[in-house]
C-alpha positions in Angstrom: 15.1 -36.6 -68.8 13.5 -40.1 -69.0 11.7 -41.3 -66.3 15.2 -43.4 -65.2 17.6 -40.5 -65.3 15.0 -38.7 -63.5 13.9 -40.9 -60.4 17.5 -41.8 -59.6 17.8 -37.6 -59.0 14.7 -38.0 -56.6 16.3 -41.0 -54.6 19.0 -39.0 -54.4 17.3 -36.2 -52.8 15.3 -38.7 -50.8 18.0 -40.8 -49.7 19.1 -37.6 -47.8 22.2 -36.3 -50.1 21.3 -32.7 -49.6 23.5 -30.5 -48.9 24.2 -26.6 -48.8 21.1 -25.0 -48.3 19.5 -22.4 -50.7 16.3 -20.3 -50.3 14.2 -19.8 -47.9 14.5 -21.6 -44.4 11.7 -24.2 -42.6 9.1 -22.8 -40.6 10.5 -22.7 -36.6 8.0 -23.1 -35.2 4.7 -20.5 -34.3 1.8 -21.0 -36.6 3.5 -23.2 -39.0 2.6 -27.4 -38.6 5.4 -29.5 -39.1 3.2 -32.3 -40.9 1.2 -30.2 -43.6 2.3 -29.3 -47.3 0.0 -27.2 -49.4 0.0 -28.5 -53.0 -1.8 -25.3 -55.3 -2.5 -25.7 -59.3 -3.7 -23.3 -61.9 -6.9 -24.9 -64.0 -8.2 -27.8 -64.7 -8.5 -26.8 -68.3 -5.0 -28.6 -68.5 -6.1 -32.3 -68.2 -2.5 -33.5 -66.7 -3.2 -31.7 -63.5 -5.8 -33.5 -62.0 -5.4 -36.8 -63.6 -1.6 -37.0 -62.9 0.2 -34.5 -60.8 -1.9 -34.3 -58.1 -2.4 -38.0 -57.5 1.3 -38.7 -57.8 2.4 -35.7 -56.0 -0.3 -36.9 -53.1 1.1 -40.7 -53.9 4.8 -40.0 -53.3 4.3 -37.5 -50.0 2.4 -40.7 -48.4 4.8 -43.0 -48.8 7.6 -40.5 -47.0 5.5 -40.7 -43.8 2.5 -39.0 -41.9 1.9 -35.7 -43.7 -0.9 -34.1 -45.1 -1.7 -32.4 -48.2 -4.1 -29.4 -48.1 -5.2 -29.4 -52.0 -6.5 -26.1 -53.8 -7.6 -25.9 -57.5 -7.3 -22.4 -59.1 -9.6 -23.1 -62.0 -7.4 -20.6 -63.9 -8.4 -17.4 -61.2 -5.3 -15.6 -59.6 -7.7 -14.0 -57.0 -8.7 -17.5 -55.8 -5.4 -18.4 -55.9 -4.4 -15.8 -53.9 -7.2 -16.9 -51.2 -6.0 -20.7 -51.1 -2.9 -19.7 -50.5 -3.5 -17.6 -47.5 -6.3 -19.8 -46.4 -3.4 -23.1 -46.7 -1.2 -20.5 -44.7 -3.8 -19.5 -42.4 -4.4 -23.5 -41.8 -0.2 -23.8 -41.1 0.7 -25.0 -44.2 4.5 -25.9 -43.5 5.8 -25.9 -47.0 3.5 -24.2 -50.3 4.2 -26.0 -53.7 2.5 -23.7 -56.4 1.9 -24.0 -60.0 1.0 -20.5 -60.4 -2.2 -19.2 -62.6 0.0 -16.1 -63.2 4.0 -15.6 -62.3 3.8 -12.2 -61.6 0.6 -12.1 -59.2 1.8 -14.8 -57.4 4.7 -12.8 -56.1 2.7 -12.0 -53.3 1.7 -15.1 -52.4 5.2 -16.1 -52.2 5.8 -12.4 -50.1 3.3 -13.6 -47.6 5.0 -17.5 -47.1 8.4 -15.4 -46.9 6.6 -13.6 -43.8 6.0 -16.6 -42.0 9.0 -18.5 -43.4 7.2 -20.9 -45.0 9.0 -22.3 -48.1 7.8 -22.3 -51.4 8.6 -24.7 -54.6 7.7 -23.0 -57.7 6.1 -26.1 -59.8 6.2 -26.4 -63.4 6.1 -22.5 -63.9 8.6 -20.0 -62.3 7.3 -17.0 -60.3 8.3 -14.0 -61.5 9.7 -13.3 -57.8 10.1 -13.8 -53.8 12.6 -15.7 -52.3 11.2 -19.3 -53.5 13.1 -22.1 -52.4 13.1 -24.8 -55.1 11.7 -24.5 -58.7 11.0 -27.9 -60.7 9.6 -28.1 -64.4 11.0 -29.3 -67.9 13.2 -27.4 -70.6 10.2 -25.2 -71.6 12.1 -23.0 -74.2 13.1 -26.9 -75.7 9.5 -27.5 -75.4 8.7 -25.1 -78.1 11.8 -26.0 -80.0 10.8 -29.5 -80.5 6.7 -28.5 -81.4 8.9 -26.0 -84.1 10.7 -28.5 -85.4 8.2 -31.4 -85.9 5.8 -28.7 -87.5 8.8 -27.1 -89.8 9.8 -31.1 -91.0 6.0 -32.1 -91.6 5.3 -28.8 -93.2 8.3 -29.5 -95.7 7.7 -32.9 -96.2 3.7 -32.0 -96.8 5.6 -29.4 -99.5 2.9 -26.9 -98.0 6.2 -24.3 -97.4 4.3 -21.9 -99.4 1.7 -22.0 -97.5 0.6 -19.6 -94.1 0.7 -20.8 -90.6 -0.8 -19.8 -87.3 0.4 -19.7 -83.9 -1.8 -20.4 -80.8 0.1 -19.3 -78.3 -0.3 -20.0 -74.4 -1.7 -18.0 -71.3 -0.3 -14.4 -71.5 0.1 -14.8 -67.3 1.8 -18.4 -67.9 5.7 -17.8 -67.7 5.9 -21.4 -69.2 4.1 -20.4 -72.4 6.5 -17.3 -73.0 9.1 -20.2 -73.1 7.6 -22.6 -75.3 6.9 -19.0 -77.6 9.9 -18.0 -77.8 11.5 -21.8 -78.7 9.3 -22.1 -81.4 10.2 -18.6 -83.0 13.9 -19.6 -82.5 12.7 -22.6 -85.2 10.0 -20.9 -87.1 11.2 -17.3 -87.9 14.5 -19.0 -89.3 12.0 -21.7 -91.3 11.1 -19.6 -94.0 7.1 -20.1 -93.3 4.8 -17.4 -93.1 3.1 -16.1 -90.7 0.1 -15.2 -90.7 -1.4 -14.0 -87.4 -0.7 -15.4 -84.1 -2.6 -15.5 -80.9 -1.7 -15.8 -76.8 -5.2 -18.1 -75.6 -6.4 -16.6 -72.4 -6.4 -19.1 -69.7 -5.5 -21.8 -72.0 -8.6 -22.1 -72.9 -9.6 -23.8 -75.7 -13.2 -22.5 -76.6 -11.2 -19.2 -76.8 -8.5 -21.0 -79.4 -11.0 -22.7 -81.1 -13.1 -19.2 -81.5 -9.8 -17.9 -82.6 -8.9 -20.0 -85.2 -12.1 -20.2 -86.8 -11.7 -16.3 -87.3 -8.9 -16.8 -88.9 -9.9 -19.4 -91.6 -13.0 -16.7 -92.6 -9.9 -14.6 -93.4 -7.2 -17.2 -94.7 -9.2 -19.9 -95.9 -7.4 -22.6 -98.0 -3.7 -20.5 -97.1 -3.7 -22.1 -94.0 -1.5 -25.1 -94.0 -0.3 -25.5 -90.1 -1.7 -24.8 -86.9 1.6 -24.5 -84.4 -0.6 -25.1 -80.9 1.2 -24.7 -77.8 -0.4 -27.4 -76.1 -3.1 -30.6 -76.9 -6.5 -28.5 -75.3 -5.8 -25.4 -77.7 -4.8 -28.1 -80.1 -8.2 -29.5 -79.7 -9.6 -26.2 -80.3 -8.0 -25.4 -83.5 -9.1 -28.9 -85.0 -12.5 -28.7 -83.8 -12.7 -25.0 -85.9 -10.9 -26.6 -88.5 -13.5 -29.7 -88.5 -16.5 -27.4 -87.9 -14.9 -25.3 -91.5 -14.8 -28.1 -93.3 -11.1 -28.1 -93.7 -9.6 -30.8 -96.0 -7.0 -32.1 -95.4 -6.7 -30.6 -92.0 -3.3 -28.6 -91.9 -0.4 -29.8 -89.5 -1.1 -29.5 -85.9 1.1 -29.3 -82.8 0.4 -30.1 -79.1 2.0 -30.5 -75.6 0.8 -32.7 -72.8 0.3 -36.0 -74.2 -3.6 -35.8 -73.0 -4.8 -39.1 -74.2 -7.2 -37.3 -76.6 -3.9 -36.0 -78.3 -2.1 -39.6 -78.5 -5.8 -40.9 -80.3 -5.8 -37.5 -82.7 -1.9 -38.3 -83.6 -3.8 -42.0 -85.0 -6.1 -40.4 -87.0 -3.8 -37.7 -88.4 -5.8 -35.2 -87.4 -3.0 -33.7 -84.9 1.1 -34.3 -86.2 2.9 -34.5 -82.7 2.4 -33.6 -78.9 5.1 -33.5 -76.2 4.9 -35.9 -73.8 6.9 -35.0 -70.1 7.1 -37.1 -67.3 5.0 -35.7 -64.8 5.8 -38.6 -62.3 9.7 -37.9 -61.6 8.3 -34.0 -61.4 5.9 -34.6 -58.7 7.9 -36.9 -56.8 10.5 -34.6 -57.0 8.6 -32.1 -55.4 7.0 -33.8 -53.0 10.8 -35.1 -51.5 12.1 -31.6 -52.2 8.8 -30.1 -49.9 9.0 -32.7 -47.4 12.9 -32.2 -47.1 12.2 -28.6 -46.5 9.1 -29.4 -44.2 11.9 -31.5 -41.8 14.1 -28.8 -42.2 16.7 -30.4 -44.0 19.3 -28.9 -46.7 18.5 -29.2 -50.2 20.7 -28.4 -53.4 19.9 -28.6 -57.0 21.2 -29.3 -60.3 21.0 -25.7 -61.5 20.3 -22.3 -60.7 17.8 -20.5 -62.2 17.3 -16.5 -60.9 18.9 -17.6 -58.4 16.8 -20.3 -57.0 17.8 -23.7 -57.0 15.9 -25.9 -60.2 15.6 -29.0 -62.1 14.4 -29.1 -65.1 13.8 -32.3 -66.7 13.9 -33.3 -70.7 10.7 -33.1 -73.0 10.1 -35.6 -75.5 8.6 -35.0 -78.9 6.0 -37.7 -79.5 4.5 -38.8 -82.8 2.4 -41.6 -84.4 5.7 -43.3 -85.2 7.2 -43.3 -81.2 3.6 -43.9 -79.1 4.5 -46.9 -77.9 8.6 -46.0 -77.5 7.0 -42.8 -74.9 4.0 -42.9 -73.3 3.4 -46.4 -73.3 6.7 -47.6 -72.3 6.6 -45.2 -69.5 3.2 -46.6 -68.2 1.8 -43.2 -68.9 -0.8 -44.7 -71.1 -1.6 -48.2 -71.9 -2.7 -49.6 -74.9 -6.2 -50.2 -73.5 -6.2 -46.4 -72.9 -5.6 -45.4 -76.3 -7.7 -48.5 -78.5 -10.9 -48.1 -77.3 -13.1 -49.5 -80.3 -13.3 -46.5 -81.7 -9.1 -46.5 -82.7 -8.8 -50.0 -83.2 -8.4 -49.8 -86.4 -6.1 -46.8 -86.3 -4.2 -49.0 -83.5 -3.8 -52.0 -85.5 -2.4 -49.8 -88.7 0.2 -48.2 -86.3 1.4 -51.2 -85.0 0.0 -49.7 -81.2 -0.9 -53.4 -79.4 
């Protein structure tokens, strides 16, 4: 969903057109404060976290009054998480918005805000259980459909189909990157292209994708013509094996995220095509959606997904040829973002300016 179809959803939801409640109730009252949202994310390994959901998440619960936001980085740790979550409940935390480190640890979490009828939105990545009360992310599977695609079409069009590929895969404990996993087999293991190992990157992390990757080109060498990376940091870590190996031309590489290092890699060819999603509409839709519940108001959704009501909003496969059409258009980055001297010329080439 482009940022248009998506905020006229959240002033929807803001405007107060909520109706027939679904999840868990409001706090009534004992420990819980009626002012105070807890806003919990997995890593900062994921650039977008920091630099955009938080801020804009922060951004859009200011501007719906006097409320404050109690705000807990995981650092890719279920344990800690698990601790700012009771600590934020333990403080009164009225409402819990969690982008969990893993979906299946973070049942309990959501066990404990049940206990105390606290409310909790499940943010960008579903928990595997507990009565949550809202859940808001993209079309993950679609996610992976899209990076599958791209890869498949530049693959051909490269005539490397003969060649091998590899898959770095997400977080094992991330219910997002089974998604994105299982859209890109849909795409690949109907493509044709072989295989030739795949890997799930602990953590996201992408010293552990790079270390990965480098493995594999000891083993495959020159048969490796495509890198399918689920997102732009293990993206980043597969090119900087592939640089460090002396790889010419460097195969095609996926990504997710649109980190501005990924837009400026997509100039120099050295990464095919990220996905970009619009983190604004997601945040502010959580923020409305957790200060809705925090007044104890009624909220609906669009869907219903294990029986919790969900939006999901539309990735959007970005490549050299539609920077400016994306990210740029959408304010996400600016062209003084992207061409700093060093991709000037790159800029000027792909008509970014």
């Amino acid at each position: 969903m482009r940022r248009a179809a998506a905020g006229a959803f959240v002033v929807l939801l803001a405007a107060g057109a909520l109706a027939a409640c679904t999840g868990t109730p409001a706090p009534d009252g004992g420990s819980q404060r009626d002012d105070t949202i807890a806003l919990l994310l997995p890593d900062a390994n994921t650039a977008r976290y920091e630099t955009f959901d938080r801020p804009l998440f922060e951004a859009r619960v200011a501007e719906l009054g006097d409320y404050e936001v109690l705000y807990a980085n995981a650092d890719q740790d279920a344990a800690k998480q698990q601790q700012q979550a009771e600590s934020a409940l333990a403080a009164g935390a009225g409402v819990l918005v969690i982008s969990a480190v893993d979906a299946n640890a973070a049942v309990s979490i959501v066990t404990a805000a049940n206990a105390k009828r606290v409310p909790v939105i499940s943010y960008d990545r579903l928990i595997a259980g507990g009565d949550l009360a809202y859940y808001v992310s993209f079309d993950n599977e679609e996610v992976g459909v899209l990076q599958a695609t791209a890869f498949v079409d530049a693959l051909r069009d490269a005539d490397e189909g003969s060649g091998g590929i590899l898959m770095v895969n997400g977080s094992p404990t991330d219910s997002n990157a089974a998604l994105f996993k299982a859209g890109a087999h849909r795409v690949i293991d109907e493509s044709g292209l072989r295989l030739l190992a795949e890997y799930d990157t602990p953590g996201w992390n992408p010293e552990k994708a790079q270390e990965w990757v480098a493995g594999q080109i000891l083993q495959h060498g020159d048969s490796v013509a495509g890198v399918y990376a689920a997102n732009d940091a293990t993206a980043g870590g597969a090119i900087a094996a592939l640089r460090a190996a002396n790889v010419e031309p460097l195969p095609i590489v996926t990504g997710q995220d649109a980190e501005l290092s990924a837009i400026q890699r997509l100039l120099t060819d050295d990464q095919h095509m990220t996905v970009y999603k619009a983190i604004e509409p997601q945040a502010e839709l959580a923020a409305d959606v957790a200060v809705a519940l925090l007044r104890g108001e009624e909220v609906t959704a669009p869907l219903e997904i294990e029986g919790t009501p969900a939006t999901l909003l539309e990735p959007i496969a970005v490549t050299i040829d539609n920077i400016m059409e994306t990210v740029v258009a959408d304010g996400f980055w600016s062209v003084e973002d992207i061409c700093t001297p060093a991709y000037a010329d790159a800029c000027a080439a792909a008509g970014i300016g």
